[in-house]
C-alpha positions in Angstrom: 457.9 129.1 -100.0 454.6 129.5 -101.5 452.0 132.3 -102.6 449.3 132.9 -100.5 445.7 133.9 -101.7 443.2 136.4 -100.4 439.5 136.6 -102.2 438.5 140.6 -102.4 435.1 142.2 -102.8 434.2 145.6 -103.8 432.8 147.5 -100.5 429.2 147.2 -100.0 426.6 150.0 -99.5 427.3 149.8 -95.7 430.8 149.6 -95.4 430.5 152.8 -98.0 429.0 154.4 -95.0 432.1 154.1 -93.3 434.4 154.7 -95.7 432.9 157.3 -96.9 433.0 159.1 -93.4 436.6 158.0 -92.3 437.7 159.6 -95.7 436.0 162.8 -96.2 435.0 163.9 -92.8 436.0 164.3 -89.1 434.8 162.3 -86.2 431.5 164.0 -84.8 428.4 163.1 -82.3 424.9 162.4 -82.3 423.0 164.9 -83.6 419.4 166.0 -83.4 418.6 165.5 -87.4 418.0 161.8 -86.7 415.2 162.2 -84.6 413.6 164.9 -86.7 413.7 162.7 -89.8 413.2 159.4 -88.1 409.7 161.7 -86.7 409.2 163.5 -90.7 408.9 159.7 -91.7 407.2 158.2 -89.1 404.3 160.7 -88.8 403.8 160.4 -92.5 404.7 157.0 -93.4 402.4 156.2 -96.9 404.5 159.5 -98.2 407.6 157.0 -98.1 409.1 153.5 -99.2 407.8 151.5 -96.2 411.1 150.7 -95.2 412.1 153.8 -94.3 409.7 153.1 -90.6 412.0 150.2 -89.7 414.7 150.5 -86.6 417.0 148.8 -89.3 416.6 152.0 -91.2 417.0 154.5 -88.6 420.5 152.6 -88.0 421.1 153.1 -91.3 421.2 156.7 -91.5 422.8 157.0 -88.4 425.6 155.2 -89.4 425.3 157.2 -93.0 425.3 160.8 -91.5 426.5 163.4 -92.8 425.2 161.8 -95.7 421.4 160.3 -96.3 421.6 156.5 -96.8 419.3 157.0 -100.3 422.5 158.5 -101.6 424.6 155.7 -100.9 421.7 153.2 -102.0 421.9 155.2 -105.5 425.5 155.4 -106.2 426.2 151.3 -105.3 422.9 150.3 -106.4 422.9 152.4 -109.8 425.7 153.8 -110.9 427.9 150.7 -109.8 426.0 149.0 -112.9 427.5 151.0 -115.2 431.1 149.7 -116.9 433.4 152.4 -115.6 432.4 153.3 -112.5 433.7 151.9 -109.1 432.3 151.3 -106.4 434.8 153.0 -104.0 437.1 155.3 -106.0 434.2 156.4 -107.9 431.5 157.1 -105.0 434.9 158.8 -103.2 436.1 161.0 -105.9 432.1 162.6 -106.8 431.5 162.9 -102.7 434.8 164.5 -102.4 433.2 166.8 -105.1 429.8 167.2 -103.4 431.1 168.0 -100.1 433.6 170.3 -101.8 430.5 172.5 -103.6 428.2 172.8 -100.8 431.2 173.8 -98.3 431.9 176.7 -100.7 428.5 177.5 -101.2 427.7 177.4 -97.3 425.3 175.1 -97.4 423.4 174.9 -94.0 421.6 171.5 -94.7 421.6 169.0 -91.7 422.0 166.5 -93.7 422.9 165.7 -98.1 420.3 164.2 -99.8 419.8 163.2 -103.5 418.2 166.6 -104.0 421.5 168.5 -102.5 423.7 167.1 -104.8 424.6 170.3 -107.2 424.7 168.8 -110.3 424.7 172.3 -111.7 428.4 172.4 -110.5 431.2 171.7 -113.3 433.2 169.3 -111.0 430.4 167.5 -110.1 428.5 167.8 -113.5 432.0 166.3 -115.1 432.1 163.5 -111.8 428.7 162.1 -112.6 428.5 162.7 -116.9 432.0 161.4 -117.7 430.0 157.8 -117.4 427.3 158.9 -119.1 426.8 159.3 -122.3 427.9 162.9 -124.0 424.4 163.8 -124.9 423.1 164.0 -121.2 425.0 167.7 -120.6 422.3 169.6 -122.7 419.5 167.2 -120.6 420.9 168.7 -117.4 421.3 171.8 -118.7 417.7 172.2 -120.0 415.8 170.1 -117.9 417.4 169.0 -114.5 419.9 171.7 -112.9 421.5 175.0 -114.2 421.2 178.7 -114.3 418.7 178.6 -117.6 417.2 175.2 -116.5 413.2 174.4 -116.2 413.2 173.9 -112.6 414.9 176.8 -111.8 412.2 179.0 -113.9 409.3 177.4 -112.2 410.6 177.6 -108.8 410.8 181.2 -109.2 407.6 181.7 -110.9 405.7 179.9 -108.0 407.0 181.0 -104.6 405.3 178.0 -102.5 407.7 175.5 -104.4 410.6 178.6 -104.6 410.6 178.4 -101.2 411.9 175.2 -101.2 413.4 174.9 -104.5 411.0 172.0 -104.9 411.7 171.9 -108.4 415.2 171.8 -108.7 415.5 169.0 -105.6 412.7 166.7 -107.3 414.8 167.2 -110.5 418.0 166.5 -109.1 416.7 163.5 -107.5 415.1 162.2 -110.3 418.2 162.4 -112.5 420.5 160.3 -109.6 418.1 157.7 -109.6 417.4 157.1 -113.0 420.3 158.4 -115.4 422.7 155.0 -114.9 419.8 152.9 -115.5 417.5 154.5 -118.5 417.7 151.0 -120.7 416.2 148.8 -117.4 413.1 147.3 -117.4 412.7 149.0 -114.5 413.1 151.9 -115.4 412.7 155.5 -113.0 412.3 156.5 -109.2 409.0 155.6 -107.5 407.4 158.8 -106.5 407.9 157.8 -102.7 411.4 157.3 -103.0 411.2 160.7 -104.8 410.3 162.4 -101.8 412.5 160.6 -99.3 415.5 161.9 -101.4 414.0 165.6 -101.3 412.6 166.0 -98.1 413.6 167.9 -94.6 412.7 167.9 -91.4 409.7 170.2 -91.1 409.0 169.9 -94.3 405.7 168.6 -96.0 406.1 165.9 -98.7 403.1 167.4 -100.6 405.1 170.6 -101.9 407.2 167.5 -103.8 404.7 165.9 -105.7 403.1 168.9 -106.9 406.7 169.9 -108.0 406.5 166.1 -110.0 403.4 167.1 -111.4 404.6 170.5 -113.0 408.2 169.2 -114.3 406.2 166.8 -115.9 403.8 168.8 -118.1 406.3 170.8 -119.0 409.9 168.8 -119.0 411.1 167.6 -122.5 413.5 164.5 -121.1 411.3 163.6 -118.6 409.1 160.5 -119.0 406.2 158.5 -116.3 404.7 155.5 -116.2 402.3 154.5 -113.2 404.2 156.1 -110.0 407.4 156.2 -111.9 409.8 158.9 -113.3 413.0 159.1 -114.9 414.9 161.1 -117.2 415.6 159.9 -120.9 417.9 161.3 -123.8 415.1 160.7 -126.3 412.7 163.8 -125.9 409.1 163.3 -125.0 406.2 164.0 -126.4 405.7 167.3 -124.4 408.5 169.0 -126.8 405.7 168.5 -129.8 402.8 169.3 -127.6 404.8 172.6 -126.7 405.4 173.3 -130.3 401.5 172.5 -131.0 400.4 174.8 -128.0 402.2 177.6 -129.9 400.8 177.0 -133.5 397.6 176.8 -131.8 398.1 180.3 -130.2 398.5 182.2 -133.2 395.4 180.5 -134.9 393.2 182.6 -133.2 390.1 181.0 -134.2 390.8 177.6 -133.0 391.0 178.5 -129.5 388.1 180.6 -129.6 386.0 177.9 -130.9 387.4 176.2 -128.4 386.4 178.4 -125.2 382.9 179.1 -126.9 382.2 175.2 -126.9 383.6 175.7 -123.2 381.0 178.3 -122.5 378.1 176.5 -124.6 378.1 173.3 -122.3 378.6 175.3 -119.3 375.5 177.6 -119.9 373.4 174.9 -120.7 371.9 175.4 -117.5 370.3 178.6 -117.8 369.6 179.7 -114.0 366.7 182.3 -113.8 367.5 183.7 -117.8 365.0 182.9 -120.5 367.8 183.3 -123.1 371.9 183.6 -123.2 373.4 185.2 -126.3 376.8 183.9 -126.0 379.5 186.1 -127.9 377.6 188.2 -129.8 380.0 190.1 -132.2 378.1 193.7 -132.9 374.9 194.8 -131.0 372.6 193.6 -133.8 373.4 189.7 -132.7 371.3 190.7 -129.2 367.7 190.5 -130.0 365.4 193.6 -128.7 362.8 191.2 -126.5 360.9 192.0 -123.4 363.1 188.7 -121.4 365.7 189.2 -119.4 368.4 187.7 -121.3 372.4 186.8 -120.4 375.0 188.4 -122.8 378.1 186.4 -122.6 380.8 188.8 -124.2 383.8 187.4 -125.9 387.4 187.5 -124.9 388.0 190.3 -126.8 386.0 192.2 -124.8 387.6 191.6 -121.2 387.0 193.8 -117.7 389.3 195.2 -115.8 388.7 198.4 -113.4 390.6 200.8 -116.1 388.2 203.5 -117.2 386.1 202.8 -120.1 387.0 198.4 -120.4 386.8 196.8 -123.4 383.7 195.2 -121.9 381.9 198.6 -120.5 382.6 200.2 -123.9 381.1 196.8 -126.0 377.9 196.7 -123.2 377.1 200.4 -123.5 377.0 199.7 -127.2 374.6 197.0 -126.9 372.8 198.8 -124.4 372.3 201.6 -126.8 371.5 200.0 -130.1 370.5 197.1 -131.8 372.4 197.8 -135.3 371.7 200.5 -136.4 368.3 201.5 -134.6 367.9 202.5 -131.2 367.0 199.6 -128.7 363.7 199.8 -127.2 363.8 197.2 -124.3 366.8 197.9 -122.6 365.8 197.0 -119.1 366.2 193.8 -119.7 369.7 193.1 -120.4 372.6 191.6 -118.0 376.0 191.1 -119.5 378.9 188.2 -118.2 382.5 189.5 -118.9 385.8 187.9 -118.5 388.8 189.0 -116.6 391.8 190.6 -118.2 394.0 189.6 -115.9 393.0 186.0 -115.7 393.3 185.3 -119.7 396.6 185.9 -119.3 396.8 182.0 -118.0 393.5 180.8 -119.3 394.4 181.1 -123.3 397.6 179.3 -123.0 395.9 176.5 -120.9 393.4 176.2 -124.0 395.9 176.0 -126.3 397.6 173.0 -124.3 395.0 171.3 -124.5 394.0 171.8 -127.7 397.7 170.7 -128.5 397.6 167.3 -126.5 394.2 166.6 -127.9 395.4 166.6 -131.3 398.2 164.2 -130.2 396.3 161.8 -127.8 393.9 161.8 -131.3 397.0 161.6 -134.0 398.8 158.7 -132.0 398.7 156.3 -134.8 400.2 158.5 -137.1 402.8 160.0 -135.1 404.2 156.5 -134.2 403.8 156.8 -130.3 404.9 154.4 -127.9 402.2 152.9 -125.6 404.2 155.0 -123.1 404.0 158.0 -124.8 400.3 157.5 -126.2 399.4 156.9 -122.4 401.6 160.1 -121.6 399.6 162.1 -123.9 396.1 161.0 -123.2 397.2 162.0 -119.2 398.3 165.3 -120.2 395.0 165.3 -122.1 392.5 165.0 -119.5 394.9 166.9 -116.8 394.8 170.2 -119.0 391.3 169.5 -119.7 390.3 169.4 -116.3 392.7 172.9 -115.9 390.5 174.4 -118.2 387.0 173.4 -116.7 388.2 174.5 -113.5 389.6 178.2 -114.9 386.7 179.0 -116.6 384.2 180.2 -114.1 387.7 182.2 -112.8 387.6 183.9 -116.2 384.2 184.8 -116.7 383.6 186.4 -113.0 382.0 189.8 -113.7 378.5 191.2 -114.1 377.7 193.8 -115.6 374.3 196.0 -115.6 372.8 199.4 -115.7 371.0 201.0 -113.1 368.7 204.1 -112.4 367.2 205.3 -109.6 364.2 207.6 -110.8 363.1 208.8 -114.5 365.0 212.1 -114.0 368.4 210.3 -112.6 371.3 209.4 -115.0 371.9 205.7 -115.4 375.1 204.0 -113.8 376.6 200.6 -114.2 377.0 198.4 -111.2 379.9 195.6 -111.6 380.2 192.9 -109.2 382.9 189.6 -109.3 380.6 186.2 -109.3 381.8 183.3 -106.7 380.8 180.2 -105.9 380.3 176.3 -107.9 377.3 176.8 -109.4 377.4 177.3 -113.7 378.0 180.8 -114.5 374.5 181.5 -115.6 373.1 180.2 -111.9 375.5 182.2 -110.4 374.8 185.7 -112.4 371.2 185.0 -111.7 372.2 184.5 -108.1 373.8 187.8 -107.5 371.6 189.8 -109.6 368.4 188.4 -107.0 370.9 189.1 -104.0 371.3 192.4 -105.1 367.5 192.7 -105.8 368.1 193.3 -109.1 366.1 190.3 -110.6 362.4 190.0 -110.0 361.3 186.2 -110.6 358.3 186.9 -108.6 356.5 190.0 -108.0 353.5 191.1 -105.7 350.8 193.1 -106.3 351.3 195.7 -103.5 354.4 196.7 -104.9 353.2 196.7 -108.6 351.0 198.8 -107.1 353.2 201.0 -105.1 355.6 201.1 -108.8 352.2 202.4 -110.2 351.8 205.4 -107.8 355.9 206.1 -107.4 356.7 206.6 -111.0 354.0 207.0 -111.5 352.7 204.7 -114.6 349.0 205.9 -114.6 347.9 207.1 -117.9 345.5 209.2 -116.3 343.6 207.0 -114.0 344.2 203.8 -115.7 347.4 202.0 -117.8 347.2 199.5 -120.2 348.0 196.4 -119.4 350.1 195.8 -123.0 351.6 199.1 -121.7 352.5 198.5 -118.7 354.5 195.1 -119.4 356.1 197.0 -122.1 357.0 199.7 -119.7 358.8 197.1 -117.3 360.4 196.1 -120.2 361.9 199.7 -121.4 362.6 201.6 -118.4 366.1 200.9 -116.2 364.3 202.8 -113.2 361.7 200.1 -112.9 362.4 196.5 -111.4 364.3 193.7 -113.5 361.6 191.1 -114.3 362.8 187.4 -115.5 359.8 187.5 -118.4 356.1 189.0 -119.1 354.8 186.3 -116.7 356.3 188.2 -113.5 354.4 190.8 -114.5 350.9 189.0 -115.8 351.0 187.0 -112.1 351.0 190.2 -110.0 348.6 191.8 -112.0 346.1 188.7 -111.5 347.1 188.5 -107.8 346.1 192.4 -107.7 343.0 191.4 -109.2 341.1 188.8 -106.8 343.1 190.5 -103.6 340.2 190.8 -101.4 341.7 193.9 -100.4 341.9 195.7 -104.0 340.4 198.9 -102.9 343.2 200.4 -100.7 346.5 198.4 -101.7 345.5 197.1 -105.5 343.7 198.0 -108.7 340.3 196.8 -110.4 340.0 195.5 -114.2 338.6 196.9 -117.2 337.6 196.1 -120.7 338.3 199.2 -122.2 337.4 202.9 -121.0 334.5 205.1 -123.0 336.0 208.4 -123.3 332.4 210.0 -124.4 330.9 208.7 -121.8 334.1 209.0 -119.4 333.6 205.6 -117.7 334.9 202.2 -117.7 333.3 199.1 -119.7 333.5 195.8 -118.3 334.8 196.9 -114.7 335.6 194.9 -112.1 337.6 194.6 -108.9 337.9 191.6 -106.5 337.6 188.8 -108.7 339.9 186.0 -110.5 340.6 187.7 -114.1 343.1 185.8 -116.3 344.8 188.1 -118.7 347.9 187.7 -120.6 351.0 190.1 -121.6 348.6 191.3 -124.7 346.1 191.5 -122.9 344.0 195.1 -124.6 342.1 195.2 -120.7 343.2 198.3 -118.3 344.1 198.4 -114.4 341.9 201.2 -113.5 342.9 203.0 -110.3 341.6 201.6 -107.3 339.3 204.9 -106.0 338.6 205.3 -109.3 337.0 201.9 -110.0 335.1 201.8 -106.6 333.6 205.1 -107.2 331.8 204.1 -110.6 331.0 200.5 -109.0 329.5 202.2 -106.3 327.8 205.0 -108.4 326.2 201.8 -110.8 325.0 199.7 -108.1 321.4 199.5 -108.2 319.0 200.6 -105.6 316.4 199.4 -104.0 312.6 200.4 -105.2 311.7 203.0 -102.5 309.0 201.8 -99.9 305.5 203.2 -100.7 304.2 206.1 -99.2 300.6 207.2 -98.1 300.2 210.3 -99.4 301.2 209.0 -102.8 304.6 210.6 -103.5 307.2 208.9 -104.6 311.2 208.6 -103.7 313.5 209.8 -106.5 316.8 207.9 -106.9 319.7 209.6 -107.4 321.0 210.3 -111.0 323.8 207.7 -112.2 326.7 208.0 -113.3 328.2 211.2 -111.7 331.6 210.0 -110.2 332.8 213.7 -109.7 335.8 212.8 -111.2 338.6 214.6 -113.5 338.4 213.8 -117.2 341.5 212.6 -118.4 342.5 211.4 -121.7 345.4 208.2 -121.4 348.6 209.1 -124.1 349.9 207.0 -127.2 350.8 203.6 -126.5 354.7 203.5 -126.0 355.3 207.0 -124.3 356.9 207.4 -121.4 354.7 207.8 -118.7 356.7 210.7 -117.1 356.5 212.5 -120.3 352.7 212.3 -121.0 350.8 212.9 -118.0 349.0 216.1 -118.7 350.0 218.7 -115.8 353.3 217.3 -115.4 356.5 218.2 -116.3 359.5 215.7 -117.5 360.3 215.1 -113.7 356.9 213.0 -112.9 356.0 216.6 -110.7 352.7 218.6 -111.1 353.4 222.4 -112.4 354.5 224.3 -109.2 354.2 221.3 -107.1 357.1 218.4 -105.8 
């Protein structure tokens, strides 16, 4: 008689398979799941390990079903490390569990993954922690899967990744994968193998990695490195940058300085405006100029389409006044206001930042890791790049008055900007769109502004006045500067055409003498926009040139009589006397009422 010995091994990963579904389930067929995820993984194979596009694979979850062979790979590859758990009884007794949970939660899954594993369940929570250590249940609780957990709440704040409780899978995931092993070299879950424990048939990978992306700027447990993740029981450094982000919030100042650097860099391309006043605090910080000019308004004064915004109220104001005395030009001024509705999002993004800067800058003195000073210069640059990219979102309205003729109240016109350009481009865009910004103008519809209003000061205007007039008055066009108006006026002046469609030039008129000095029409005149010359009305000018052109000595004659020339200067025309410089001109034509209309006339 003797003893007789038999060697034993633990079960491996694929005799698991087996075990797994003699024990726990009944005998069942084919089903169609296999070719749906063996087609999910083909079709996008660089979203997955590579050999997950293998026929030895596709045998492997066939003969894992129920169950997804990353689950099995997990449990004997991971948690078998650790000193209490076994291979067999252990993987048994927290399936048992899982299966248990999702059967009373009907759970209509074809198939378990890593992600359907309901960690937030106590007998599975207690399966899976009583080999951890004791300080991993408020990690779970706070960061991977519960009720009150950070997955959960943004799941349900973004309903792409709610739909799919992208979140709370990823998490989930993430945790199997990388809670047995946190003190490996190794450490973490590549984010391919991520997704092939999350993903479904029909499902893209995509809505997984942006779920990574999230957990991570916001997770306190949860740590990266390259393409890896994994939970830790040591918090991050997004727990400091979250208590950062909320000092920086109530210091009011430091974000605002902030945003205005924001704004500064991005308006350093001007677009069609001579000058951007950027923030201006009262109405005396926007100079009273004759150039258009961009008012950037602060965040304390947003739009929103409530009566009577914080930004209408603010740009009436400047409209209005300049400190305490009235403003003169006001027909030149645009204003840029942000959003209401989009600070909501775009302070707190500011304040991130600000908060990651000041770590990614302190890193020394805070005693990162390299991990963690790699970790914060990422988060760095991502919420940096989250802020360039909300900005022209924030400041997307423009604001400016209107009126149709002298007599007409004024309105305010608001329209939303779009597009890539800088914000300054892209107000100037609309505004020209809209015909509402004059870079260039011609001279037949200076001319035709001249006869509508009309400008005449009689039967000539100033050309000082007239630029100042353009300036002043919302019922005339919008010019970009002086210059718009000094080039049509030089066009009108050598037109070839300037008696029926332009105007003629003048030194100065001689009211004693009522004619003009220095008059001509047809020629190349440079002036400026202080120029003391007139633009004489066309009929009017052609009539005195006419009436001072010299005649010809008249032929002699035999009986010895001579020709007599007619008598110059009689032009038959009214005498008019031009008003003060600086009046309205539909106030100080004599004969005419406030409306621009002759007494008893339209």
């Amino acid at each position: 008689m003797g003893r007789l010995e038999s060697s034993w091994r633990p079960a491996s990963a694929e005799e698991g398979f087996e075990i797994v579904r003699r024990r726990l389930f009944e005998p069942m067929g084919e089903s169609a799941v296999f070719e749906g995820l063996e087609y999910a993984v083909r079709s996008q194979a660089a979203e997955f390990p590579p050999e997950c596009g293998t026929t030895e694979y596709e045998l492997r979850m066939r003969a894992a079903y129920p169950i997804h062979p990353e689950v099995f790979d997990r449990l004997y590859g991971d948690w078998s490390t650790l000193p209490k758990f076994q291979r067999t009884r252990g993987v048994l007794r927290l399936m048992a569990a899982v299966i248990h949970a999702l059967w009373s939660k009907g759970d209509k899954n074809p198939i378990i993954l890593p992600a359907s594993i309901p960690i937030d369940d106590r007998e599975v929570q207690d399966e899976l922690t009583r080999y951890l250590a004791d300080n991993w249940v408020p990690i779970i609780e706070k960061d991977v899967d519960g009720a009150n957990s950070l997955p959960q709440r943004i799941d349900g704040q973004n309903a792409k990744l709610g739909k799919y409780h992208a979140c709370r899978r990823v998490a989930r995931t993430i945790f199997l994968g990388s809670a047995p092993i946190t003190r490996h070299t190794n450490r973490g879950l590549e984010d391919r193998r991520v997704k092939l424990g999350c993903v479904l048939p029909g499902e893209a990978p995509s809505h997984y990695g942006d779920a990574m992306r999230r957990l991570l700027q916001q997770a306190t447990y949860l740590y990266y490195d390259g393409a890896r993740y994994w939970y830790e029981t040591q918090p991050t450094v997004t727990k400091l940058a979250e208590d950062r982000a909320e000092q920086y919030r109530r210091d009011e100042d430091k974000y605002l300085k902030e945003i205005e650097e924001r704004l500064r860099a991005d308006l350093k391309t001007t677009g069609e405006f001579p000058k951007i006043h950027i923030r201006p605090q009262t109405s005396g910080d926007v100079v009273d100029a004759m150039e258009t000019r961009l008012v950037v308004l602060s965040i304390d004064h947003p739009y929103s389409r409530d009566p009577d915004s914080p930004a209408e109220t603010f740009a009436r104001q400047v409209l209005d006044q300049r400190g305490n005395s009235p403003r003169l030009y006001r027909n030149t001024l645009v204003f840029l206001a942000p959003d209401r509705s989009a600070l909501n999002d775009f302070v707190p993004e500011v304040c991130k930042y600000l908060a990651w800067k000041s770590i990614a800058d302190e890193w020394e003195a805070l005693s990162l890791s390299p991990h963690q000073k790699k970790q914060a210069e990422t988060q760095r640059n991502s919420t940096e790049r989250t802020v360039l990219s909300r900005l022209p979102s924030v400041y997307q309205w423009l604001l400016y008055p209107k009126q149709e003729r002298p007599q007409d109240g004024i309105y305010w016109e608001f329209h939303k900007l779009t597009g890539n350009d800088p914000l300054a481009v892209r107000a100037a865009k609309k505004l020209q769109m809209k015909d509402d910004l004059q870079t260039r103008l011609g001279a037949a519809i200076l001319r035709h502004e001249l006869d509508r209003v009309p400008l005449w000061r009689g039967n000539h205007v100033a050309i000082r006045q007239l630029v100042d007039d353009f300036a002043r008055y919302l019922y005339l066009s919008r010019l970009r500067d002086p210059s718009v108006l000094v080039n049509a006026i030089q066009e009108g002046f050598r037109a070839l055409t300037w008696r029926e469609d332009s105007f003629a030039y003048a030194d100065l008129y001689d009211e004693a003498k009522d004619r003009y000095a220095g008059l001509r029409g047809g020629e190349g005149i440079t002036v400026n926009d202080h120029d003391a010359g007139l633009l004489v009305r066309s009929d009017v000018a052609a009539a005195q040139l006419e009436a001072e052109r010299p005649t010809a000595p008249a032929p002699s004659q035999d009986d010895g009589s001579q020709a007599v020339a007619p008598a110059s200067g009689a032009r038959g025309q009214e005498k008019t006397t031009a008003p003060p410089s600086g009046s309205d001109p539909t106030t100080s034509l004599p004969g005419r009422n406030r409306a621009g209309c002759r007494a008893g006339g339209p």
